[in-house]
C-alpha positions as CSV (number, residue, x, y, z in Angstrom):
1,X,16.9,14.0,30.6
2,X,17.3,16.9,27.6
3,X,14.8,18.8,26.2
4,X,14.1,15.9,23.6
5,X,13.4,13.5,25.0
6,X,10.9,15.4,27.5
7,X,9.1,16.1,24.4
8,X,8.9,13.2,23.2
9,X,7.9,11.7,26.4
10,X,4.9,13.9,26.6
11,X,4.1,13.3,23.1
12,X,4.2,9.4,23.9
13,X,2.5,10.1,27.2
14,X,-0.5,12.3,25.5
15,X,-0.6,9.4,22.9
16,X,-1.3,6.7,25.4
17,X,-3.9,9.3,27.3
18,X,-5.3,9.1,23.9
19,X,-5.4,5.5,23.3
20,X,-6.9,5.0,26.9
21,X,-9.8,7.2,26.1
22,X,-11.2,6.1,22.8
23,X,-10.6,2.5,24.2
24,X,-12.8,3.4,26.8
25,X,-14.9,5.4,25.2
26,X,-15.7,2.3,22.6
27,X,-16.3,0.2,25.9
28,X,-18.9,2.8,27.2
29,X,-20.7,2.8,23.4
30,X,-20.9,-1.1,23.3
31,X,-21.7,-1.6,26.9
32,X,-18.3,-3.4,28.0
33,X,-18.0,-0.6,30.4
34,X,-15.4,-1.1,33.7
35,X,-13.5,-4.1,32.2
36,X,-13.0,-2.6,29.3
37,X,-11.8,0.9,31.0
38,X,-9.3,-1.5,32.8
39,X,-7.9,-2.9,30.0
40,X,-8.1,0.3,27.7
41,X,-5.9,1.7,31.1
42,X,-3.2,-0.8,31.0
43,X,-3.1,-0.7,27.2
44,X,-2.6,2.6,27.3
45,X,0.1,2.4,29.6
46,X,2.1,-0.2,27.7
47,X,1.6,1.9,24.3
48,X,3.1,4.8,26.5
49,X,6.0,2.8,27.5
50,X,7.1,1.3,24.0
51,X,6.3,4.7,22.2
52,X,8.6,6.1,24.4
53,X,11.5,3.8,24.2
54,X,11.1,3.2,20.5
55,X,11.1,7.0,20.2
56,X,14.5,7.4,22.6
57,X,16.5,4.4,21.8
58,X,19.3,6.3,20.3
């Protein structure tokens, strides 16, 4: 893996951090609370993943 795409895999990777928390956050406000930190999780995770390969697909 080159430089670049470590970049842009920690850009992807702070992205979906960010995703998970303000999903979660939103859960916490309207009173969801651990089902929605699950799902915020996962969704996070996926957004990492397909950021990532969209960014890196040559």
């Amino acid at each position: 893996m080159n430089d670049g795409n470590g970049r842009r895999f920690r850009e992807a990777l702070l992205l979906g951090v960010s995703i998970t928390v303000c999903s979660g956050l939103i859960g916490l406000v309207l009173g969801v609370g651990a089902a929605m930190w699950l799902f915020a999780g996962i969704l996070g995770v996926v957004a990492t993943l397909v950021i990532f390969c969209w960014t890196s697909w040559p």
